[in-house]
N, C-alpha and C positions, 0 to 999 in steps of 0.2 A: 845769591841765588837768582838767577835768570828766570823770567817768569814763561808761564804756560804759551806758546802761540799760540793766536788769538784763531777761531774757526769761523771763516765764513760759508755759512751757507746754501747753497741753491740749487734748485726746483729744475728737474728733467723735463722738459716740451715733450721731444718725444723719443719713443720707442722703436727700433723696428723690431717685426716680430721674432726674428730668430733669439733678440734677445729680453725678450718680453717675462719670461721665467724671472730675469735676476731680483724683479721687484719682490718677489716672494722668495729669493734662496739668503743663504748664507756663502762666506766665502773669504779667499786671503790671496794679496798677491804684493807688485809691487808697480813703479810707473817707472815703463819702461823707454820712452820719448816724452818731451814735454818742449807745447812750443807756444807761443803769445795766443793763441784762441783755440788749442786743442792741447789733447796729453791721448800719451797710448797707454792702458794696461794691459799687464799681464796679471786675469781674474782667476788662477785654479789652471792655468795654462790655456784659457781663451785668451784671445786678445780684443779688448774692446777699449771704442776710442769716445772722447768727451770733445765736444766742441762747441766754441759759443754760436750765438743762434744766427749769426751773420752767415756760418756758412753752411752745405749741403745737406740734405740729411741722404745715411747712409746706410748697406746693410752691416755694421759693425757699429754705429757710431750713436751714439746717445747725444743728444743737441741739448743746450741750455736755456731758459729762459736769461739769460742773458747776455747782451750784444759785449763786446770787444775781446778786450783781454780776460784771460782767468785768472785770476790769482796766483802767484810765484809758488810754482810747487817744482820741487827738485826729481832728476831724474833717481831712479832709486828710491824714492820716498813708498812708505808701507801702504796698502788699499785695504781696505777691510768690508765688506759688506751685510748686513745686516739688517733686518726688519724694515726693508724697502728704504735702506739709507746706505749710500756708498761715500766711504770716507778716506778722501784722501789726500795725506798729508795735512793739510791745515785746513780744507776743500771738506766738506760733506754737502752728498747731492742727495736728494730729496727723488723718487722713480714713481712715488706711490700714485703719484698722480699723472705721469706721464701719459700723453695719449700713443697709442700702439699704430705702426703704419707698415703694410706688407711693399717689401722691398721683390719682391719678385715681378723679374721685366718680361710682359707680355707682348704677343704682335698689337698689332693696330688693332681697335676691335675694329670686325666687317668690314675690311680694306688690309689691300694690299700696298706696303710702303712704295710710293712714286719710285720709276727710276732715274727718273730725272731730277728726283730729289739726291742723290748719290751724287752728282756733278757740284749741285749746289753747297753740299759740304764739306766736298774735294776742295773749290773752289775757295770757301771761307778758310779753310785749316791752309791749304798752301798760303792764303795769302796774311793767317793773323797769328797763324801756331809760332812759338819763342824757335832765334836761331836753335837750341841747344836742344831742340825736339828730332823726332826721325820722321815727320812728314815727309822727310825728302823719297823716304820710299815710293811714296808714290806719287810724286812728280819731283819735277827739277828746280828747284828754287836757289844754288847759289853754290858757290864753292868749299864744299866743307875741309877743314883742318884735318888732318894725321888723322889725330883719334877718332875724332867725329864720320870720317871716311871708314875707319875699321872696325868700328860699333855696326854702322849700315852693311859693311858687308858682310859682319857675322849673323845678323839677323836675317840678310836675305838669300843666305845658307838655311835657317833654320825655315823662313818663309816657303824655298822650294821645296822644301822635304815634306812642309803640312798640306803645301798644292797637291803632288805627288800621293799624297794619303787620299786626300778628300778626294781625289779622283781615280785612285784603282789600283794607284802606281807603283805605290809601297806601303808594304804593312806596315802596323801600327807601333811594331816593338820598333822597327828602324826608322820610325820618324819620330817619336818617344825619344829615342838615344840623340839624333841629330839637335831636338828642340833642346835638350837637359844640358849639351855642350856648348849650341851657339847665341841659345835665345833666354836661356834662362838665367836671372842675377844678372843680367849686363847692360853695362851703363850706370851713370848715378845715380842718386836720390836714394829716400825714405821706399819708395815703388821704384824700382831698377824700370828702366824704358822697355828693355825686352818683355819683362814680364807685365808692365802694363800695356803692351804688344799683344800680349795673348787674352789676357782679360775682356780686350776690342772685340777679337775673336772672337772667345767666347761668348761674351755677350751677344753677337752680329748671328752666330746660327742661331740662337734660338728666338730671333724675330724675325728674320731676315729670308724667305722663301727658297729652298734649294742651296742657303750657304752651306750647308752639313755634307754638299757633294753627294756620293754613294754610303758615307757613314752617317749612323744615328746622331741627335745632338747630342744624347749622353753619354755617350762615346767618345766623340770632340772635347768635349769639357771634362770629361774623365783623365783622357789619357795626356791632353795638355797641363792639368793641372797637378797630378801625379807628376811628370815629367819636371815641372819646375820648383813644385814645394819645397825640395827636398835639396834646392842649391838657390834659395834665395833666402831674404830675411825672413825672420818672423812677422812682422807687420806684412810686409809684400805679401807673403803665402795667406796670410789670412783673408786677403782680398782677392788672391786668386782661389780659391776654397768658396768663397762670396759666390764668384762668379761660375763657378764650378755648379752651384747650386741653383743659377739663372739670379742671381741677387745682383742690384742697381742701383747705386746712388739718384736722388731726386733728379736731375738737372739731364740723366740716362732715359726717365720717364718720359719727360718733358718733349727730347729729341725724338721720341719712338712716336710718338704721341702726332708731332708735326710733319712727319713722313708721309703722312697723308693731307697734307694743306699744301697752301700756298708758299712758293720760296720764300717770304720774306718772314715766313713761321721757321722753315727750316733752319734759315741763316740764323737768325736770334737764337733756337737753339742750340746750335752747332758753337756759338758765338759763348753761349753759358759757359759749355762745357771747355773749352778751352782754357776759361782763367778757373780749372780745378788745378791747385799745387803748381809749382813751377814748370812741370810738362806734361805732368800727367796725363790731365787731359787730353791733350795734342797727341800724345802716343795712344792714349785707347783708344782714342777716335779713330787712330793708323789703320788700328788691326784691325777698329769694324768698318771700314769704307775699302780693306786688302779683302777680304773675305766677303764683301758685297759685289760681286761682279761674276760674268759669264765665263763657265770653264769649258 
């Protein structure tokens, strides 16, 4: 008889608010990614992600008080939630005490973001963003591969079609259809590039003075987020839903935050956000420095 595995314990740092509830709910799911300092679940059909305390905090993500790896838990393994104890796999975390932090990304207070700070992060992304990122959109930095060449031009099909909205050009049902063909799901990873393309965006109207063109911001983030939910992953769509709602990882604050300083506040932040996931970063950064500039 093979005995019980053993359960290690540990204690939620923080919270963000949208999922502030779970320390008082009940609940069943399963883990649906699992990677050496995070796991994703699937709680009741949210999706919410565990990571140790080394990285981000996010608007999905519940952080650890504890730094590296988490403990070996299998993808598929069962969650169960319970009296401010979320238990998973071999893992029970501890929420009751977790402190709560609002993830929703505001402008500058009482200032308006530099425009010369937009060159400064041009600048760092073209020149630190990983080859296998789509900075290249917006500038030239090298010879891309086949594929890598047909990713950039499918997205900047889907790019003209949101310029085109945001300025008068075309309705919203035919740039909806153009973004859900060329920009949505595409590319690899956990977060497809396209759609952490839009995310940029997203995020970029609603601090970003005049990004929203002649459309509302919730409008922008409506109709892009709709548009790509529905052909990407689950993970992915959860963090465009995130962002649909103005919600931002810490390191997004940070950035917003230095838009009004000194370049060498900027670069450092610009610099954060870069080493988020293999390109992540480097792509949402795309879409909010595409959608930051004069139409």
């Amino acid at each position: 008889m093979n005995p019980a595995p053993q359960t290690t314990t540990l204690r939620a740092e923080t919270l963000p608010s949208p999922l502030a509830g779970l320390a008082g709910a009940a609940g069943r799911g399963i883990v649906l990614a699992a990677f050496d300092r995070s796991l994703y679940l699937d709680l009741d059909g949210q999706i919410v992600a565990l990571a140790s305390s080394e990285l981000s905090r996010g608007p999905i993500v519940i952080t650890l008080r504890h730094p590296g790896a988490i403990p070996a838990v299998n993808t598929g393994a069962p969650v169960r939630l319970h009296g401010g104890r979320l238990h998973v796999g071999p893992v029970e975390v501890d929420l009751r005490d977790a402190t709560v932090w609002d993830p929703t990304l505001l402008p500058p207070a009482g200032a308006t973001a530099r425009s010369a700070a937009r060159s400064v992060v041009i600048d760092e992304l073209l020149a630190a963003a990983p080859d296998e990122s789509i900075a290249d959109l917006l500038g030239t930095r090298r010879d891309g591969g086949a594929p890598h060449s047909l990713l950039l031009a499918s997205l900047s099909k889907g790019l003209g079609a949101i310029d085109a909205w945001l300025s008068g050009r075309l309705d919203a049902a035919s740039a909806s259809a153009i973004v859900g063909r060329e920009v949505a799901g595409r590319g690899p990873g956990l977060t497809p590039s396209g759609d952490d393309l839009l995310v940029g965006i997203m995020l970029g109207v609603g601090v970003l003075p005049g990004a929203a063109g002649v459309c509302s911001v919730q409008d922008v983030r409506d109709v892009l987020a709709s548009a790509a939910m529905p052909r990407t992953t689950r993970i992915s769509g959860a963090y465009l839903d995130a962002a649909r709602h103005g919600w931002a990882s810490e390191p997004w604050h940070a950035l917003v935050r230095a838009l009004v300083g000194q370049p060498e506040h900027v670069r450092g932040a610009a610099r954060r956000l870069l080493g988020i996931g293999e390109t992540s970063g480097a792509d949402t950064l795309t879409g909010f420095c595409w959608v930051w500039r004069d139409r």
